[in-house]
FITI-156978 format. One record per residue (C-alpha): residue in three letters; x, y, z. Coordinates in steps of 0.02 Angstrom, whole numbers, plus 32768, in hexadecimal, padded with zeros to 4 digits. Layout:
% FITI-156978
ALAXYZ
...
END
This chain:
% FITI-156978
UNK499A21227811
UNK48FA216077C6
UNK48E3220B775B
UNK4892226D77F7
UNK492C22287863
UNK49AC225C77E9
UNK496A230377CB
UNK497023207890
UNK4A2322E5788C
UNK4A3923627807
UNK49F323F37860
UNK4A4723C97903
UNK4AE524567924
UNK4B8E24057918
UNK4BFC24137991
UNK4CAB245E7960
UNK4D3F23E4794E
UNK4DBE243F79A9
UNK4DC624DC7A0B
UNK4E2D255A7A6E
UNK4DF025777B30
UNK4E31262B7B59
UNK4E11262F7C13
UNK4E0A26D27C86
UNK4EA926BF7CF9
UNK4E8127597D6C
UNK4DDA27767DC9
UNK4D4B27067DD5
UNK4DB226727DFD
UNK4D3225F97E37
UNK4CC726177DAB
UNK4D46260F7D2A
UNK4D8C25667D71
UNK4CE925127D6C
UNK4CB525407CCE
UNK4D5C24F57C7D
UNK4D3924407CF2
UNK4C8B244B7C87
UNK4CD024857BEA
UNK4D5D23E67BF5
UNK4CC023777C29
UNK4C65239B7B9A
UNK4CEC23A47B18
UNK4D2422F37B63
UNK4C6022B07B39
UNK4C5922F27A91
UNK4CF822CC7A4B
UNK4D4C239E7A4A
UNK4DFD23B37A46
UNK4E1824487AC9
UNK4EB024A27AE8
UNK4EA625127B86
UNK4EF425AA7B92
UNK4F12265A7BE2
UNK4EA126DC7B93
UNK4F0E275D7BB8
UNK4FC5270A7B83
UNK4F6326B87AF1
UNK4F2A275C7AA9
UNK4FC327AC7ADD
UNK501727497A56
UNK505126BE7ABE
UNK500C262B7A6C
UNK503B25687A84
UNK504E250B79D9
UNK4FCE249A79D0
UNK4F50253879EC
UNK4F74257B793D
UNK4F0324F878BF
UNK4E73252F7937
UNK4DEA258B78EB
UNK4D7E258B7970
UNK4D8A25E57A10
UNK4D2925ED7ABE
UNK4D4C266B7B33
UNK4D2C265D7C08
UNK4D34270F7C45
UNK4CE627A87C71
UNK4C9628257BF0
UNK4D5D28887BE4
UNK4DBF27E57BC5
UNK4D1F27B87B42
UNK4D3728617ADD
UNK4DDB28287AC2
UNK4DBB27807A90
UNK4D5527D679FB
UNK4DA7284C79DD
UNK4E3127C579A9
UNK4DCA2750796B
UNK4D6927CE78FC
UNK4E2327F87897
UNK4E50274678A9
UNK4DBC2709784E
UNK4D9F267D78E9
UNK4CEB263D7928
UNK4CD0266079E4
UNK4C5C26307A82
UNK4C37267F7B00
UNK4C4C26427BBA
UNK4C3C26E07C1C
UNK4C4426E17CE8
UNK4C4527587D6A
UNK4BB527B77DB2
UNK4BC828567D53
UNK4BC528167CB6
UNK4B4D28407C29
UNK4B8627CF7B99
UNK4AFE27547BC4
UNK4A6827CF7B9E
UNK4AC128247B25
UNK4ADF27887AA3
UNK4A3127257AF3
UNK4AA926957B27
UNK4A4726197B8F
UNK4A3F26287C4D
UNK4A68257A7C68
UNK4B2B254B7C6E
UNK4B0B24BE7C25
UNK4AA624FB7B81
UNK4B27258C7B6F
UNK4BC225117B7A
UNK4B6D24AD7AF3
UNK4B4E25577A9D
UNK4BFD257A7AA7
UNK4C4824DE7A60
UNK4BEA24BF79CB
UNK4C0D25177917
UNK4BE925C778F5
UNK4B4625F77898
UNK4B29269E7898
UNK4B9E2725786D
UNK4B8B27CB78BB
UNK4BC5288678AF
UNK4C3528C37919
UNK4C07297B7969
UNK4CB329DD7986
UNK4CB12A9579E0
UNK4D552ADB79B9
UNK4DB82A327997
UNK4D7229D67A49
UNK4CE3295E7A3C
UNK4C2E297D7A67
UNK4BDE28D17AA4
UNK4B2D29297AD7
UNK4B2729DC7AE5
UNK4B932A807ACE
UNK4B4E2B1A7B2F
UNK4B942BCC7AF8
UNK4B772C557B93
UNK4ACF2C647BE4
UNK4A4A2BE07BB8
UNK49D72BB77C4D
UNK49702B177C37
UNK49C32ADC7B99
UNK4A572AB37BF1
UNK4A742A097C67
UNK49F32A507CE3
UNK497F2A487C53
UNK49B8298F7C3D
UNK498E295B7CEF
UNK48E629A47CD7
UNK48B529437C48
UNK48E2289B7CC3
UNK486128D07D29
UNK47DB28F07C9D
UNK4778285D7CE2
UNK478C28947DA5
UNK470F29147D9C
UNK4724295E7E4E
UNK47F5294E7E4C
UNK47ED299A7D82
UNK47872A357DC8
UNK47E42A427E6D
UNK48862A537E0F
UNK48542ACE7D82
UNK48112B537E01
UNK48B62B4C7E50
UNK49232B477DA8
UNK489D2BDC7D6C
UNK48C22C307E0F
UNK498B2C287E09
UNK496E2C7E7D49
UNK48F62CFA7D72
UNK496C2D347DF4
UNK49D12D5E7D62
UNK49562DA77CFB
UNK49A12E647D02
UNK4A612E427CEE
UNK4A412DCC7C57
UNK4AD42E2E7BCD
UNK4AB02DFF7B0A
UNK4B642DCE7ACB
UNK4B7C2E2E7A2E
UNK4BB92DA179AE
UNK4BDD2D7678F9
UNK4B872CE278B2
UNK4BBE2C897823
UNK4B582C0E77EC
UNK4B762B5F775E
UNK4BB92BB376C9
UNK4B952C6776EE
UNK4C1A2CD276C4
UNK4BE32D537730
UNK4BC52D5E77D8
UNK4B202D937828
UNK4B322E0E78B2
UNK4AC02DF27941
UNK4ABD2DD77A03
UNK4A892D5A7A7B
UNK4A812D237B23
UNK4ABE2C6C7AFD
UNK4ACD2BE47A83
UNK4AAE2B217A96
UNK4AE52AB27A0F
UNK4AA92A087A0A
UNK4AE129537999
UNK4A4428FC79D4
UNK49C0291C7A3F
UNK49BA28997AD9
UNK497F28D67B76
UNK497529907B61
UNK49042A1C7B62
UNK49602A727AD4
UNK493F29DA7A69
UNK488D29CB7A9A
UNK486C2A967A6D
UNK48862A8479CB
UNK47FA2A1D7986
UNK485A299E792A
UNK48D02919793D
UNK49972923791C
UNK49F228C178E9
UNK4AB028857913
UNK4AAE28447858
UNK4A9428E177E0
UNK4B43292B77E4
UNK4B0A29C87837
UNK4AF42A1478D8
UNK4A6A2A6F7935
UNK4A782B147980
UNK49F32B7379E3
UNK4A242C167A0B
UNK49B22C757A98
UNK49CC2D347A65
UNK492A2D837AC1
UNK49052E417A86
UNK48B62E6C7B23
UNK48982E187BE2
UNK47E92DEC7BB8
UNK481D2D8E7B3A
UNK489F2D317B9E
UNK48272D117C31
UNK47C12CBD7B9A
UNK485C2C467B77
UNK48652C387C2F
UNK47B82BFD7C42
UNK47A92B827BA8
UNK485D2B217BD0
UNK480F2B0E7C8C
UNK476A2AE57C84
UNK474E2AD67BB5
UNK47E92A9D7B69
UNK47F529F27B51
UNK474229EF7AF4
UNK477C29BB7A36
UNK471C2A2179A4
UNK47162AB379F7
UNK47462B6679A6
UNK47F72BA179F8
UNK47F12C2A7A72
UNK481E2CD87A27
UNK48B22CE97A76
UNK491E2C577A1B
UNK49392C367964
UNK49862B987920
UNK49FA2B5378A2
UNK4A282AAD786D
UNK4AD22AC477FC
UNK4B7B2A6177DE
UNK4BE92AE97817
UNK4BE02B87788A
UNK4C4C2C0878B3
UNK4C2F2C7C795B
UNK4C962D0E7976
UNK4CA02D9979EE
UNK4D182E2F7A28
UNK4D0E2DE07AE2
UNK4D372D447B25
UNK4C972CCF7B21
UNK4C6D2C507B9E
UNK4C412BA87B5B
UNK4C2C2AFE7B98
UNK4C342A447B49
UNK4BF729BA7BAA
UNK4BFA2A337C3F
UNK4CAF2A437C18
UNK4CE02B117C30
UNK4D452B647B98
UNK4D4F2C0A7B5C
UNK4D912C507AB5
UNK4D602CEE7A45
UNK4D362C7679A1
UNK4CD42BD779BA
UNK4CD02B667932
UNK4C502AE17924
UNK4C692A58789F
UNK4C1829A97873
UNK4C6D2910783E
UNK4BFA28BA77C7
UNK4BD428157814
UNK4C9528047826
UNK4C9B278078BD
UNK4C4A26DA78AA
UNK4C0626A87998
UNK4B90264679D6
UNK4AFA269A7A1A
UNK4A5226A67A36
UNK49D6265E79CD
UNK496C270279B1
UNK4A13274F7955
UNK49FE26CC78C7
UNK494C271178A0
UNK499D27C27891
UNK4997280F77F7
UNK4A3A2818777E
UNK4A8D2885771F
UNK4A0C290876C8
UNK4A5E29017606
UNK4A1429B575E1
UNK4A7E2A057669
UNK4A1F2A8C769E
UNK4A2A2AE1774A
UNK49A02B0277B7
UNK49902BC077EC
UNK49062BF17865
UNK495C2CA07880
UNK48A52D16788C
UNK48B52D417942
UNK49782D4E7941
UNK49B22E1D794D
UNK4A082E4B78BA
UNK49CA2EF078A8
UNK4A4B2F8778CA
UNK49E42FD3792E
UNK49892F487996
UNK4A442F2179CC
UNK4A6A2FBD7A0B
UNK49C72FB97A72
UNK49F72F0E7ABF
UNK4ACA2F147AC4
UNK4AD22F6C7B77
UNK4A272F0F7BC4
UNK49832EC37B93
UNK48F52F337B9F
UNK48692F137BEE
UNK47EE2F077B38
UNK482B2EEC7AAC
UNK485C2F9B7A49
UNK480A2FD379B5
UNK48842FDE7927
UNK48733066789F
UNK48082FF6781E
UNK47892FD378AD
UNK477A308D78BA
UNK475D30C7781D
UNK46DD301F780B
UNK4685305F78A9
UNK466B3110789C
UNK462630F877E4
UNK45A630807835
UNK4585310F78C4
UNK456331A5784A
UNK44E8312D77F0
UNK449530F97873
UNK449231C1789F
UNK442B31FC780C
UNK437C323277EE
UNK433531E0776E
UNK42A331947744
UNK429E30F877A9
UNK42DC315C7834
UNK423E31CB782F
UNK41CA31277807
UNK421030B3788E
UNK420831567916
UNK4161318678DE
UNK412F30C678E3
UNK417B30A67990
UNK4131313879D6
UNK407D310579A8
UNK408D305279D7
UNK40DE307E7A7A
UNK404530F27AAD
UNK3FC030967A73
UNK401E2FE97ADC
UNK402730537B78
UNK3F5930A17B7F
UNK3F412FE27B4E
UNK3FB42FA57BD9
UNK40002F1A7B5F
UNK40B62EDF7B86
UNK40B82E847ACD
UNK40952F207A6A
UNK41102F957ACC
UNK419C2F207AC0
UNK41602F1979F7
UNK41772FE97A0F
UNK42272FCC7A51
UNK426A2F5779DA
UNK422D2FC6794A
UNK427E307E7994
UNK431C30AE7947
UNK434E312279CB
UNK43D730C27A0E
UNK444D30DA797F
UNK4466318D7986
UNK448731897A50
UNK450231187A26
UNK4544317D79A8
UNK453932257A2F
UNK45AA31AD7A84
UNK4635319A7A2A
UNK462B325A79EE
UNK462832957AAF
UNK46CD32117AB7
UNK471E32477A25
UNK46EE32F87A47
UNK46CB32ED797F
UNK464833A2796F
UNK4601335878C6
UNK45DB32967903
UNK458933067990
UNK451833737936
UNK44D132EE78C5
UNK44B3327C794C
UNK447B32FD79D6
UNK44013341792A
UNK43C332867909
UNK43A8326679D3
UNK4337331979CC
UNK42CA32F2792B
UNK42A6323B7974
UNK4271328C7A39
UNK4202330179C8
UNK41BA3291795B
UNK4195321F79E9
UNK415932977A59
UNK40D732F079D7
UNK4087325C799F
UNK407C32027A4D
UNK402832AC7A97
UNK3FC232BC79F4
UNK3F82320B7A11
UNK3F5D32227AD1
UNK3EFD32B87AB9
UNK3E9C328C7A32
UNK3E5831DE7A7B
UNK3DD731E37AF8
UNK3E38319A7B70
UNK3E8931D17C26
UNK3EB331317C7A
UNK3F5631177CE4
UNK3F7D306C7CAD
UNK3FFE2FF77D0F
UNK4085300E7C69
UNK407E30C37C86
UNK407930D37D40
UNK410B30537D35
UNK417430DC7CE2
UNK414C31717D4C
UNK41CE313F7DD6
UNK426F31217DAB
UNK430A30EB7E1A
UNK43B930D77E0E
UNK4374301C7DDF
UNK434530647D43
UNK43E930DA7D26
UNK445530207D33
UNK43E62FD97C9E
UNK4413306F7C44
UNK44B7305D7C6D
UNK44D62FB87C24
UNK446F2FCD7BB0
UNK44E630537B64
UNK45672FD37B8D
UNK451B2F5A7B29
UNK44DE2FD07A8E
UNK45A530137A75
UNK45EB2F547A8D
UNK45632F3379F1
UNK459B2FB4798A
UNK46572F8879A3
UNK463B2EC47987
UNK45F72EB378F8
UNK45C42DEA7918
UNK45592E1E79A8
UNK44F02EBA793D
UNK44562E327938
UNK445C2E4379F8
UNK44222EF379DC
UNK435E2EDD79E8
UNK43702E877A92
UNK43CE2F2B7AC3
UNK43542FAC7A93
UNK42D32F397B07
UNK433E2F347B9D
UNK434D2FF67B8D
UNK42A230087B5F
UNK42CA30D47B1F
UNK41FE30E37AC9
UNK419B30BC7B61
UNK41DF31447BC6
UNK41C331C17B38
UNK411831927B0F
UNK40E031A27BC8
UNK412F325A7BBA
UNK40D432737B1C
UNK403232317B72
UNK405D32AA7BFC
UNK4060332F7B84
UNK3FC332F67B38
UNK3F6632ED7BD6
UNK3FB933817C1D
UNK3FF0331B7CC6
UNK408733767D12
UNK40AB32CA7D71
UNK40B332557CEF
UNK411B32E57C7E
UNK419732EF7D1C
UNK419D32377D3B
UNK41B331F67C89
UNK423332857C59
UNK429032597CD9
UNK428D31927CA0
UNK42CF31E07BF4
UNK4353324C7C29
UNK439E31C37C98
UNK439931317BFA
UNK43D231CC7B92
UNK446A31E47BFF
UNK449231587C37
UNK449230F07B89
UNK450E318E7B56
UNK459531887BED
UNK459530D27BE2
UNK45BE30B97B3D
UNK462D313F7B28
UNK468D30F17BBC
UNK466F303D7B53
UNK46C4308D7AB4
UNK475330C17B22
UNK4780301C7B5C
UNK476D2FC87AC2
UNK47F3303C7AA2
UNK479A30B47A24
UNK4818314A7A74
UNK48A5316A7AE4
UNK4859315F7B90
UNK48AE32067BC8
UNK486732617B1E
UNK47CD321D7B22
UNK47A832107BE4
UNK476132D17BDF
UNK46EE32AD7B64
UNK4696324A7BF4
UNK469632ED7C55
UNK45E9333E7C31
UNK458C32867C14
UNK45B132517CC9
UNK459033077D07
UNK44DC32E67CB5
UNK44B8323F7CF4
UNK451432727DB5
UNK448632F47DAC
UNK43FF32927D7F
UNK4437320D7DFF
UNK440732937E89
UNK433C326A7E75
UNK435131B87E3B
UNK43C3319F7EF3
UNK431931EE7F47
UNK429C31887ECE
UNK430130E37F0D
UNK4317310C7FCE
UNK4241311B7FC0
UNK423D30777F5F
UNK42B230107FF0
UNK423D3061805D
UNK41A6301E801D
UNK41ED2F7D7FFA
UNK42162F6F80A8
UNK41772FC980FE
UNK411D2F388083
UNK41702E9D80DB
UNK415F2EE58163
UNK40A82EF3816A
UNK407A2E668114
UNK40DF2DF5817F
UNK40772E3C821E
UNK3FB32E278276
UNK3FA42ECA82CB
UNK3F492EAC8373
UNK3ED22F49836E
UNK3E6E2F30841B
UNK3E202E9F8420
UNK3E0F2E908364
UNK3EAA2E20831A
UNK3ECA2E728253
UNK3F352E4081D2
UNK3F632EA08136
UNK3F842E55808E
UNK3FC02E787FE6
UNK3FF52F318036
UNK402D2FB57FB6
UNK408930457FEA
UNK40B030D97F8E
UNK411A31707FEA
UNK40E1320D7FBE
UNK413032C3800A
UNK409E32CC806F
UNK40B9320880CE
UNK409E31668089
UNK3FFF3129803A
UNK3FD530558063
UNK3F56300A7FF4
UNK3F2A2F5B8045
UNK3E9A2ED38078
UNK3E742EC58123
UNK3E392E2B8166
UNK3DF82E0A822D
UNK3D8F2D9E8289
UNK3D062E2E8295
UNK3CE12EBE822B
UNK3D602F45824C
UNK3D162FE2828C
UNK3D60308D8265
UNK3DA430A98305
UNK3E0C2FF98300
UNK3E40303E8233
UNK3E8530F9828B
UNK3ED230858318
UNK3F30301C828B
UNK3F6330A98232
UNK3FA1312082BF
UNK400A308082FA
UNK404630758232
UNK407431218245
UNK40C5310282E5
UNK4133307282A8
UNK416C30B681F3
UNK4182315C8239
UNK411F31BD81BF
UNK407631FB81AE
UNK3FF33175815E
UNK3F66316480EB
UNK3F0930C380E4
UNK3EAA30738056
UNK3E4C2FD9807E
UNK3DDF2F6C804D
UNK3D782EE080C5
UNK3D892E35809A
UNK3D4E2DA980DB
UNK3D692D73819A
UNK3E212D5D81D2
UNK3E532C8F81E2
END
């Protein structure tokens, strides 16, 4: 035999010399019976003494003779009759295959055996190599997964989804329904208040959460694919994610990344679930708690969760000998930032989740220190208004988008509404006062030097920017709205403050109060009343809304701090009064537009078509501004004709604008 051929012979595994078949006696019958014909088969090919007997009286202590010198068993069963086999095999220091039948079994994914009978028989029956831990949940073995009370997606449901990673259609078919049957759930979800010791620890860490999956390996499911790394069924310890949400957004978030997210490796763990990876944990509770291994129901006050330190020599898959070993250092691995430890964060979430999560005391003191800074007049305050206010004018008489959005980005007047918002919330007379004084001096500043500026240039055009700002709807009171929505969330968050700039555009507070101040300038009672009234609705309605945003991120008790919302949304109800009347004349114009410019008005004999119409309502009727185009020039008889039948079909009286183009075609 040459070098090459010996080596092969070398590498080739060995099959065992003698070995124990402990067959299934009860259920699966056929199954069972045929894979003992091909285990005899094959043990009569390569030479395997095989004694055959009863799982159940074998185990049970009844054991022939000639069984005892064997130091190898295979076991033909389902997954309960395995768990027993190695669970005795593990104290009896045996090898063992794995022959598992039956249609509900999971052994096969579990332990990557082959799907062919034939490759896992020869599996079975040749000599142990790798030596794994065995996972054990208050005494009784774990072969996959152990699931403690309420873990949607990361339970077998989650492993069925992973099957169907590939079948794009099936995969999204069956999340919607699995995110369906949890959302349905979503408001009766109860924290369990627990004690957690973990490893070593001496003391246990009070916390709550809404379930706990603990994992040896991580075959086919999505709890094993969340993390971001691979486990291992080698490094004498187990993994434990526990899903302990703060708040239902926060769950939905979980919800969302184990349907349609989860199995993605590398990614960053939802907020809602921390992790450990430890030797030993400890779960207690005052009430009973619902737990699950293998799908198997239990219950019990303590859990205990230990790992056997690759204590039982099977044959498996070939992907567990690549696992990594035993780390020598022995540390654990604690991922524990978004688990609730805090007193106070559990008594917000022991009776039910709220809807955001609530602010603990730390977060407010943090907070309100950043809103009375934000709240005072200092130097850059006055620079940056005083800045804004003559970069916003001079954008608007110049009708430049660019440098008005430049005006926005620089105005600091954001800050202190914010800051009125949480005072009128808080009810807090002092947070008030400076931020009601800082909102004042930046109106003034910006006011004086806008009506300064339009006064003093020799200029009196009504440029598209301004006339743009001169009728505002309830359009513009919804930017405002979430605007002030947006601004509070920014404050509160501090990783989304850089997202503050693109606020202060979509609000766009300068604009407004430059047109007022060119108003003032120019002494134009219509672009004073139409601009004021753009201000006082981005004014109020950047106050209610975050007020009402600082309330639900739990920044006060809602029935405390509810009547601090009182006079804001009396303001902006108000000011919704001529906004409602400024919108009904927009839909109207919108409409009367379409409608005319969908239309060739027969006029006599003289067929006319209308294009590019602009309507403005006015108290007085509506104004259209269009191009006429006919066959003929239109005479003024056939223009009174098209405008008493305008007047006729919209109902109002009419005043027409035109201009002659060319001939109609």
């Amino acid at each position: 035999m040459s070098e090459a051929g010996a080596g092969k012979a070398e590498q080739a595994p060995r099959c065992v010399a003698d070995a124990v078949l402990l067959y299934q006696s009860e259920g699966a019958e056929e199954a069972v019976e045929a894979a003992r014909e091909q285990a005899r088969a094959f043990a009569a090919e390569h030479g395997i003494q095989l004694y055959e007997c009863s799982a159940k009286r074998f185990l049970d202590g009844e054991r022939p003779d000639e069984c005892e010198g064997a130091r190898h068993w295979v076991v033909v069963g389902e997954d309960r009759m395995i768990r027993r086999a190695m669970d005795a095999a593990e104290s009896e220091g045996v090898g063992l295959g794995l022959l598992p039948v039956g249609k509900l079994t999971q052994t096969r994914d579990f332990y990557d055996l082959p799907a062919d009978a034939a490759e896992r028989l020869a599996l079975a029956l040749r000599e142990p190599e790798v030596a794994l831990d065995v996972l054990r949940c208050n005494g009784d073995i774990v072969l996959g997964q152990a699931t403690i009370g309420d873990v949607p997606f990361l339970d077998r449901r989650g492993q069925a989804l992973v099957r169907l990673q590939k079948q794009f259609w099936r995969r999204w078919a069956m999340a919607l329904s699995l995110f369906w049957t949890a959302l349905k759930r979503l408001f009766v979800i109860h924290p369990a208040l627990i004690r957690l010791q973990l490893g070593k620890e001496e003391k246990a860490r009070q916390t709550a959460v809404t379930g706990i999956v603990l994992l040896e390996n991580d075959v086919g499911f999505v709890a094993g694919r969340m993390l971001g790394e691979t486990l291992s069924a080698r490094d004498g310890r187990v993994a434990a994610l526990l899903l302990a949400p703060t708040s239902i957004v926060r769950y939905l978030g979980f919800l969302l990344r184990a349907a349609f997210g989860g199995t993605a490796t590398g990614a960053r763990m939802p907020r809602a679930l921390s992790y450990v990876r430890t030797e030993r944990l400890v779960i207690e509770s005052d009430t009973e708690l619902d737990y699950r291994i293998d799908g198997l129901r239990h219950s019990d006050k303590r859990i205990e969760v230990t790992v056997h330190a690759q204590s039982l020599s099977m044959n498996v898959g070939a992907r567990f000998a690549d696992m990594a070993g035993i780390d020598d250092k022995g540390k654990d691995t604690l991922r524990l930032a978004n688990l609730p430890e805090n007193e106070s964060r559990l008594a917000m979430i022991r009776k039910r989740l709220p809807l955001f999560t609530h602010a603990l005391e730390e977060d407010f003191k943090d907070l309100f220190l950043l809103l009375k800074e934000s709240a005072r007049i200092g130097p850059d305050y006055i620079t940056l208004s005083l800045l804004a206010a003559l970069i916003g004018t001079l954008g608007l008489l110049l009708d430049s988008a660019a440098v008005i959005i430049g005006a926005m980005v620089l105005a600091p007047l954001m800050a202190p509404i914010i800051c009125l918002s949480m005072a009128a919330l808080r009810r807090d007379l002092a947070l008030l006062k400076q931020s009601s004084v800082a909102i004042a001096a930046g109106i003034g500043l910006s006011l004086l030097v806008s009506a300064a500026l339009a006064f003093l240039l020799p200029v009196r055009m009504m440029t598209p920017e301004i006339a743009a700002r001169l009728a505002p709807s309830l359009l513009d009171l919804g930017v405002a709205v979430f605007s002030g929505v947006a601004g509070a969330y920014a404050y509160a968050r501090e990783s989304v403050m850089k997202s503050l700039p693109g606020v202060a555009i979509a609000v766009a507070l300068v604009p407004p109060l430059a047109v007022l101040g060119i108003g003032l300038g120019w002494g134009d009672l219509a672009i004073i009343g139409g601009a004021g009234l753009l201000f006082a609705t981005n004014l109020a309605g950047i106050a209610l809304a975050g007020a009402a945003t600082f309330m639900v991120l739990g920044y006060g008790p809602v029935k405390r701090t509810s009547r601090g919302l009182l006079w804001p949304a009396v303001v902006v109800l108000l000011i919704a009064i001529p906004l409602g009347a400024s919108f009904l004349r927009m839909q109207f114009a919108w409409k009367a537009e379409r409608h005319i410019a969908e239309r060739v008005f027969q006029i006599g004999d003289q067929a006319i078509r209308m294009a590019r119409p602009e309507i403005s309502v006015t108290p007085d009727g509506v104004r259209i501004k269009a191009d006429i185009y006919a066959a003929e020039d239109v005479s003024t008889a056939q223009l009174r004709a098209l405008r008493d039948r305008l007047a006729e079909e919209l109902e109002r009286e009419v005043v027409l604008d035109v201009s002659r183009r060319s001939l109609f075609r």
